[in-house]
C-alpha positions as CSV (number, residue, x, y, z in Angstrom):
1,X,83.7,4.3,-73.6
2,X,85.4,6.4,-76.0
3,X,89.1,6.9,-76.2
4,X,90.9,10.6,-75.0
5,X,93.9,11.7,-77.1
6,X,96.8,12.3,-74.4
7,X,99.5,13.2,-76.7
8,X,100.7,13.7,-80.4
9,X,103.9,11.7,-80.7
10,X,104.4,12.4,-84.3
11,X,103.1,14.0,-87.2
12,X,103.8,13.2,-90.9
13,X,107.2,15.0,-90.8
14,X,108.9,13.4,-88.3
15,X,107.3,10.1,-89.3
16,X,109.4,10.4,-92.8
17,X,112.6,11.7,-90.7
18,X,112.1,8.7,-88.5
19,X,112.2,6.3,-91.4
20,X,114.9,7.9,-93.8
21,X,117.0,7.3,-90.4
22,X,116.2,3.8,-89.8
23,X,116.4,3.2,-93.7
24,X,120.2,4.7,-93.4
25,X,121.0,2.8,-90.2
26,X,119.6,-0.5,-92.3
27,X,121.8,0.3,-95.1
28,X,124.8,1.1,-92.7
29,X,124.7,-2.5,-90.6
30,X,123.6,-4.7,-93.6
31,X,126.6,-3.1,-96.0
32,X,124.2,-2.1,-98.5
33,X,121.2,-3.5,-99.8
34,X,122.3,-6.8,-101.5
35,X,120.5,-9.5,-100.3
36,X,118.1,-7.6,-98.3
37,X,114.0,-8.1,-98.2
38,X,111.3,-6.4,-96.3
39,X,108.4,-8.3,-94.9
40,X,105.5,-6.1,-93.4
41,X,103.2,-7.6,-90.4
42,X,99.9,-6.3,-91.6
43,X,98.1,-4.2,-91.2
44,X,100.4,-0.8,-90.5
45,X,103.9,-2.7,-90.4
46,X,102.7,-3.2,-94.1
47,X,102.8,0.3,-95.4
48,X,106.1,0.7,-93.6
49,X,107.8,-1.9,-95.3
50,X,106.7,-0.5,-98.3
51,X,108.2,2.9,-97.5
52,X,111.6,1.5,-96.2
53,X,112.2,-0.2,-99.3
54,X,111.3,2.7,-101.5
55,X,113.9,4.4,-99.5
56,X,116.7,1.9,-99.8
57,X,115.7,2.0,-103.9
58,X,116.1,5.3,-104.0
59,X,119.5,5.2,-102.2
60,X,120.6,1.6,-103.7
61,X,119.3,2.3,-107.0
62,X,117.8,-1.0,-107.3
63,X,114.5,-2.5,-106.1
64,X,114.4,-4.4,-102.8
65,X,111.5,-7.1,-102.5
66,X,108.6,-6.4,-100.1
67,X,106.2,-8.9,-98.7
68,X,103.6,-8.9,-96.2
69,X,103.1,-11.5,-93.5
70,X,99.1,-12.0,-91.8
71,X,100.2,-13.8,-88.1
72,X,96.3,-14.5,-86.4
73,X,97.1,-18.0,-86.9
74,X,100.5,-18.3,-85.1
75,X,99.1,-15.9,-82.3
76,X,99.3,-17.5,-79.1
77,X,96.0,-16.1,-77.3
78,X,93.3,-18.0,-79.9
79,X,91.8,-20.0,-77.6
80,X,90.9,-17.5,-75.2
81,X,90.1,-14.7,-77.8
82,X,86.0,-14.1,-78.2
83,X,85.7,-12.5,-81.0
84,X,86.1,-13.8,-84.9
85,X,89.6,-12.9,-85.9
86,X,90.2,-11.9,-88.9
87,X,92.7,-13.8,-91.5
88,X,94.1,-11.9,-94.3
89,X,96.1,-12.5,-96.8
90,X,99.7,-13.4,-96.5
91,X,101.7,-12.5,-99.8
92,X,105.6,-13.1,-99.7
93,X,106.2,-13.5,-103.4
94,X,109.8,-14.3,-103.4
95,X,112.0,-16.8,-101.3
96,X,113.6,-15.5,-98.2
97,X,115.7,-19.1,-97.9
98,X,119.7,-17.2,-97.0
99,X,117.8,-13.8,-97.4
100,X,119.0,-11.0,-95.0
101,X,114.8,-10.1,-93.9
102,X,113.6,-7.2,-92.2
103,X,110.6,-7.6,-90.5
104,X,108.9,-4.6,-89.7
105,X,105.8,-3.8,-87.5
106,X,104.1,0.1,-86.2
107,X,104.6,-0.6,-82.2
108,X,106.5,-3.2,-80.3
109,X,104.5,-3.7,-77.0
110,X,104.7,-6.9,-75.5
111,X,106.4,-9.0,-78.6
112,X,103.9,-12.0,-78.4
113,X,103.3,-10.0,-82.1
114,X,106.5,-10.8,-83.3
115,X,106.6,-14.0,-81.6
116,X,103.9,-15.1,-84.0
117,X,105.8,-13.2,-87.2
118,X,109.0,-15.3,-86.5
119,X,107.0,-18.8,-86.5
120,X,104.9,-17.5,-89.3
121,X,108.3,-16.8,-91.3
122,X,110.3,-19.7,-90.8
123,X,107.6,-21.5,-92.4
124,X,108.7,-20.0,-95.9
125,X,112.2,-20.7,-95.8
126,X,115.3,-20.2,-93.5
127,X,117.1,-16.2,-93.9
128,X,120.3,-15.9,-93.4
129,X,119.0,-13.5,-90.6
130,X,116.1,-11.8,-89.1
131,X,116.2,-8.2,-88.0
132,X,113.5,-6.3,-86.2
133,X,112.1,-2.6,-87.6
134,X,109.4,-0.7,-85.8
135,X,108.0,2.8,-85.6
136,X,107.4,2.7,-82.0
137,X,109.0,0.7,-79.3
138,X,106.2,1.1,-76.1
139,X,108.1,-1.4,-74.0
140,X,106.2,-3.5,-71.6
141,X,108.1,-6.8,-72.7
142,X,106.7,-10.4,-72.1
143,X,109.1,-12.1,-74.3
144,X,113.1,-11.3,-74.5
145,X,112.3,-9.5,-78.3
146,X,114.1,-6.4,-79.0
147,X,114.4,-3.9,-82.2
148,X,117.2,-3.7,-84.2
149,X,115.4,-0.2,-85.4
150,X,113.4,1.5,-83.1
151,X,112.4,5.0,-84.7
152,X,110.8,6.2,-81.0
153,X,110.7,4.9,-77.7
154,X,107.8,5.9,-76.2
155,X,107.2,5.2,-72.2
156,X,103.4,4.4,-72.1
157,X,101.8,3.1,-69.0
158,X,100.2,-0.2,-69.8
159,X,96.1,1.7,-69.7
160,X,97.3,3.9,-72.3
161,X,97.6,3.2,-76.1
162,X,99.5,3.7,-79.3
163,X,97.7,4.8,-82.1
164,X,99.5,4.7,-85.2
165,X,97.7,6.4,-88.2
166,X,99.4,6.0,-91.8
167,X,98.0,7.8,-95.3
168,X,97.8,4.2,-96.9
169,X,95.1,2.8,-94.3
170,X,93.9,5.8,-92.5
171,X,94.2,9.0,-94.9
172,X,97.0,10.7,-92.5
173,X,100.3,10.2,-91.2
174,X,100.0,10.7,-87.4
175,X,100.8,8.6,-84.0
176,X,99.4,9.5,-80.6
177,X,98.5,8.0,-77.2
178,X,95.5,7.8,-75.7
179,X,93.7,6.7,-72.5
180,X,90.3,5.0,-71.9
């Protein structure tokens, strides 16, 4: 069964408007980018976190570390998953030990995602704090996780999907919802 497009949330424009906002409101509650790291849950959170801190170097004038963070193994549905997951490569080249880390991930559904990224994290050190950026915030929560940067709240019924498409890993910048 082949997946309907319902609606185009945003396009590339908005995307970058979306994330030069959350880069400022970053910059605004962290007083600047001193201390400051972005770790990336791969795969689309990674490209993000890339873009952020390009951002906050531009603004800062100064490069702000970026790492990327693979959670299949801290997931908490592994045992009743089928299919082969796939492991890639975690690559968090820097100590985040009293580091002010922004974790950052495409959509926030259900937050058994960031669950994982937390566990997965503390296991390389212990920040000073953990903040939460993503894209899209879908809601439908099964765990008490909220955003610290939400660029959209989208409503979705829990059917329907959001598909986030980024020019590093899918040759556009796009995010839509569709239905089955």
């Amino acid at each position: 069964m082949s997946k309907q497009v319902k609606a185009e949330v945003m396009d590339a424009q908005e995307i970058r408007r979306v994330l030069t906002r959350i880069t400022h409101e970053i910059l605004e509650r962290n007083r600047g980018g001193h201390n400051l790291v972005l770790v990336g849950i791969r795969t689309r959170g990674v490209p993000l976190a890339s873009r952020l801190a390009r951002y906050i170097g531009e603004i800062e004038g100064r490069a702000v570390p970026v790492g990327s963070i693979d959670i299949t193994l801290y997931r908490d549905d592994l045992r009743q998953r089928k299919e082969q997951l796939q492991v890639r490569k975690t690559d968090i080249p820097f100590s985040i030990t009293g580091k002010r880390v922004i974790l950052v991930d495409d959509v926030l559904f259900t937050g058994r995602t960031i669950r994982a990224a937390l566990d997965a994290l503390i296991d390389f050190g212990r920040p000073e704090c953990i903040q939460l950026a993503v894209l899209i915030d879908r809601g439908h929560r099964e765990l008490p996780i909220q955003a610290d940067y939400v660029g959209r709240s989208v409503p979705t019924a829990r059917q329907e999907s959001i598909q986030v498409m980024l020019q590093e890993e899918d040759g556009c910048d796009r995010v839509i919802i569709t239905t089955a």
